[in-house]
N, C-alpha and C positions, 0 to 999 in steps of 0.2 A: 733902786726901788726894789723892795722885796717880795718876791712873785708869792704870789695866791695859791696854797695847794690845794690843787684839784679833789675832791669830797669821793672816794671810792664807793662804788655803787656795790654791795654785798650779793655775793651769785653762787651760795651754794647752792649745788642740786647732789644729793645723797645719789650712790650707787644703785637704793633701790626706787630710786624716782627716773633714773635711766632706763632699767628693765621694766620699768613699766609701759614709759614710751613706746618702745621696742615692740613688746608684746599686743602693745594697742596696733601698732602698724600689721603687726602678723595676722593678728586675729582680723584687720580689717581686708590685706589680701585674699585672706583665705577666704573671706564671706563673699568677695567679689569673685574668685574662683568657681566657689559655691555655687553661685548664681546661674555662672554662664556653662557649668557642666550642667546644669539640673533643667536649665534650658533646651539645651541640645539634645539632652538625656527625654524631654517630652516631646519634641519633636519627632527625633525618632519613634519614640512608641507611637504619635499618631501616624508615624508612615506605617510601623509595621501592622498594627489593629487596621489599618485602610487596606492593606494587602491581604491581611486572614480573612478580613470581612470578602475581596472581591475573589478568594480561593472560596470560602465557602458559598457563598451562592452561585459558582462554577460545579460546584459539587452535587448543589440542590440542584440546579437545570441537568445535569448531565443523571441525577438519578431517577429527575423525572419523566428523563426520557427514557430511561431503560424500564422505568415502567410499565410506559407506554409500549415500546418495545414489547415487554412479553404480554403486555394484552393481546397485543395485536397479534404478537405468534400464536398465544392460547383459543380467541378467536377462530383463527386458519384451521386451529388441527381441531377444534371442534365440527368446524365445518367439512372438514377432510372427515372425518369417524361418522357424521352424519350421514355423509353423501357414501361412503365405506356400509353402512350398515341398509340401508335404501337399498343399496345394488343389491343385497347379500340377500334380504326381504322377499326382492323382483325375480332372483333367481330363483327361490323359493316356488312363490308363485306360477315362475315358470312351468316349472318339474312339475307341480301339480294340474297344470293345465295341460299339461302331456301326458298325466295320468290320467285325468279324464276324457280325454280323447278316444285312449287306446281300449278305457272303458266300454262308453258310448259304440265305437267303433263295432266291441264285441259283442254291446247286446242289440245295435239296431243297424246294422252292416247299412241300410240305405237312409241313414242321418250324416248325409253329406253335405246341408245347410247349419246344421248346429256347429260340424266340424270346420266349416270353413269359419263361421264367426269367431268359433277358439283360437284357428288358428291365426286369424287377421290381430285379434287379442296377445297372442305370442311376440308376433314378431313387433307392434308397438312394444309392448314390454323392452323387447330386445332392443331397440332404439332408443327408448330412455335408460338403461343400463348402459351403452356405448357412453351417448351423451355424459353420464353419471361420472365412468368412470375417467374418460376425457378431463371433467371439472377438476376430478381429485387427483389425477395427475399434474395440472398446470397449478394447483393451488399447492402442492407439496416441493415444487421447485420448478425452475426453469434451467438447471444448469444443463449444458450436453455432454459433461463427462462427472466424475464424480471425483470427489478429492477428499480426503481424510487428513488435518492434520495431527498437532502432538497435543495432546489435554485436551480442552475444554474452550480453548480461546479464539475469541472471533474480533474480528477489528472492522471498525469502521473505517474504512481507506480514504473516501473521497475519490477515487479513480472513478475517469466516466469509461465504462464498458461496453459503451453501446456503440453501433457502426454497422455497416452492411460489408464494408473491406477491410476487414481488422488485420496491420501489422506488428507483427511483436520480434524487437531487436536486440538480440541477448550476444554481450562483450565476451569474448575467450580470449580475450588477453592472458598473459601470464599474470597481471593483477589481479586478477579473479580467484587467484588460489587461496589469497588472506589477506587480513586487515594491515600489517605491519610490515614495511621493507625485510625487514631482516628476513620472516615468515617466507616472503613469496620466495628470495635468494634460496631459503632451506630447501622447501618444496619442488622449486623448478630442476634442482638436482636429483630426484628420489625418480622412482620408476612411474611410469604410467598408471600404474593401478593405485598406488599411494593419491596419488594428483586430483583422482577422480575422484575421491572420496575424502577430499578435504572440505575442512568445513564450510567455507564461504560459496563454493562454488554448489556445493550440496545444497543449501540454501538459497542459493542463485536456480538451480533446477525445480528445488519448489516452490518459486514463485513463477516458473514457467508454468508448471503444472498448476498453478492455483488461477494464473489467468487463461488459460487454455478451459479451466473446468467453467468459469464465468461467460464465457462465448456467450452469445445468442443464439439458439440452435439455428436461427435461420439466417446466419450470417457466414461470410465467407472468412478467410484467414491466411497467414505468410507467414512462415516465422525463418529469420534471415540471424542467421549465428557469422560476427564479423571480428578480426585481430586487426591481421595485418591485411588483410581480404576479408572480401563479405560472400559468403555462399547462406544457400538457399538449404535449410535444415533436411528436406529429403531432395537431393541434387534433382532428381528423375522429375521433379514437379517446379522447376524454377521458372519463371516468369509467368504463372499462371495462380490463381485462386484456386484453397482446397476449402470444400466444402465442410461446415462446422458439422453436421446432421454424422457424417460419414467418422465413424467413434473407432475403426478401424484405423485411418490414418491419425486421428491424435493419437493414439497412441505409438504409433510407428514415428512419431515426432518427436517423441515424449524420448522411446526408447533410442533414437537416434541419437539426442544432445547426450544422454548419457554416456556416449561412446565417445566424447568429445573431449581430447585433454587439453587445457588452457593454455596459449603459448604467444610468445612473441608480441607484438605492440598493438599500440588501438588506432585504426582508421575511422572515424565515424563518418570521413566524409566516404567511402565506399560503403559502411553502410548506406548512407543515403542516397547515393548513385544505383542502388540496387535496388531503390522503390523505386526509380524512374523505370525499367523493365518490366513491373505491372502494369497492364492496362483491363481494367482501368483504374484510377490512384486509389491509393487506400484515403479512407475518410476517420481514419483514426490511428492515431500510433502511440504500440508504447516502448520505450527505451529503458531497457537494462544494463547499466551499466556502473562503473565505482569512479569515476575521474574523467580531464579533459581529455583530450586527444593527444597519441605523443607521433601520431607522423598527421599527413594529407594523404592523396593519393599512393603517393609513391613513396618509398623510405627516406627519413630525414637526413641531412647531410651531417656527418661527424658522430660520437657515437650521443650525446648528451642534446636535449632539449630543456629549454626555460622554460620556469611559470609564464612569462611573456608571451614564448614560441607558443605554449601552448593552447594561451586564449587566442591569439591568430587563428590558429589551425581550427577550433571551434566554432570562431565567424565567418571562417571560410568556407566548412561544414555545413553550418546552417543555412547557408546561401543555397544547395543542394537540395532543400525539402522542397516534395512538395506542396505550393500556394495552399494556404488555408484548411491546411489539417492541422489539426490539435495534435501535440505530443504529450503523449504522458509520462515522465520520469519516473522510476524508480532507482534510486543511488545507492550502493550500497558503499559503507564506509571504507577509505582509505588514506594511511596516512601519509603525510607530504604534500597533499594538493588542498589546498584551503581556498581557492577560487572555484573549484566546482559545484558546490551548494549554491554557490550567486549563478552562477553564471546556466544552469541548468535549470534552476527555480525561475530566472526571467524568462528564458525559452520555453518553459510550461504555459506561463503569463501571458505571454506576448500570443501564443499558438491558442491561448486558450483552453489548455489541457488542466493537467492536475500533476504536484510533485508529490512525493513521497519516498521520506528517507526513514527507509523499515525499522523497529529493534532487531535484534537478533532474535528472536523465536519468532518470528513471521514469515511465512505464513502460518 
């Protein structure tokens, strides 16, 4: 039987009927490409327009407070030139009611009733001048010492300043000399006088001097300089309160830390063993310092301590405060300790204080 041939089914497709295909698949990835960049690509912009938007109206609050701000300076020193030119008036008036006294005096020797009225006239005058000048002194500043820093610049801290027994605990470690390991290694080989006058620690002394100038004049103070030890900044006055009023001893405070070269490791738990010898406790504390703690009491064993060892040593430390006084941190930067920011920002937190980790032109 002779088989049936199969009918061949005709299947040209031209070379440029291939490239067409081809290119229809290309062009449809790429629109599908298209799609999901230009997607992304809008998202993003509404993140970033979401963030310019919540920068500038950070910007508009923050200049409508500085505004306000110099109203309110402009205010003050209006009222400071008013009360300034009142007293200036009064004194005026004075002089002339002394002039005619000595007048009167000359032409009617027994006008001892006229002269006593003038003179009861005098001395009120003389009491609202007192009073006067009083006003314009407490309206032109409260500080008890005076402090100049560099330019123009002023910062809002957030530090609470207030307190009737203000301690301030400034680190003389050898970390205190500079921001960078290699830095401090340079420095702690150089003489003494290089040491003093390096940059960090320079900076580290005007923020002593810039919270010493904020005191309350009617508040007391301590200031405890600690490494490997904690003493008492003027030795002759340790375990007692110095009077803020007394502009003679801050300054002998001032010039003391200056004498001070940075050396050796940081105990903070002997700083704080050393507010336990006030009595009675300070009700405010602030801490100067750049990192954890690299001993406890006594010198650590071996010559190296861990990040680990070291947050130890710092809850061991804080075990040491004073019940329920605020600490207020000030950190100054250093490199190699990246748990200090956490672990010194909770202890502001928990104490109820305020952190603050300065730029470098602060104060």
């Amino acid at each position: 039987m002779a088989r049936r041939k199969r009918s061949a089914i005709p299947f040209n497709l031209s070379f440029l009927d291939i490239m067409s295909c081809g290119f229809g698949a290309v062009v449809l990835v790429f629109l599908i490409i298209d799609h999901s960049v230009q997607a992304q690509s809008d998202e993003i912009n509404r993140e970033l327009l979401a963030e310019v938007n919540f920068m500038e109206e950070e910007v508009e609050e923050g200049q409508a407070g500085l505004v306000a701000l110099r109203n309110t300076l402009s205010d003050v020193d209006l009222k400071l030139v008013e009360a300034q030119g009142r007293a200036t008036r009064i004194t005026d008036e004075t002089a002339d009611y002394e002039a005619r006294i000595q007048s009167l005096l000359a032409e009617n020797p027994d006008g001892a009733a006229e002269v006593g009225k003038l003179q009861a006239e005098i001395q009120s005058l003389e009491r609202e001048v007192e009073k006067l000048r009083a006003a314009a002194s407490e309206d032109s500043g409260r500080n008890a010492r005076g402090f100049i820093g560099e330019g123009n610049r002023q910062y809002l801290t957030g530090l609470k300043l207030g307190g009737q027994r203000i301690a301030i605990l400034v680190d003389t470690s050898s970390s205190m000399l500079a921001d960078r390991l290699v830095n401090i290694i340079r420095l702690r080989n150089m003489e003494a006088g290089v040491q003093r006058k390096a940059e960090k620690w320079t900076r580290t002394l005007a923020t002593v001097d810039w919270l010493l100038a904020q005191l309350p004049p009617g508040a007391d103070y301590q200031v405890v300089a600690f490494g490997n030890q904690a003493r008492f900044a003027l030795p002759d006055t340790a375990d007692r309160w110095l009077p803020v009023a007394d502009r003679a001893i801050l300054d002998k405070v001032s010039a003391e830390l200056r004498q001070v070269v940075p050396t050796g490791g940081t105990s903070l738990e002997n700083a704080f063993l050393a507010l336990q010898r006030l009595v009675p406790a300070p009700d405010n504390i602030f801490l100067i310092t750049d990192g954890l703690p690299t001993q406890g009491a006594g010198a650590p064993r071996g010559g190296k301590v861990s990040g680990k060892q070291r947050q130890e040593l710092f809850a061991s430390a804080v075990k040491k405060l004073p019940p329920g006084v605020p600490v207020n941190v000030i950190l100054e930067p250093l490199e190699g300790d990246p748990m200090a920011a956490a672990n010194y920002w909770r202890l502001a937190q928990v104490s109820q204080g305020s952190f603050l980790s300065p730029s470098r032109d602060w104060p």
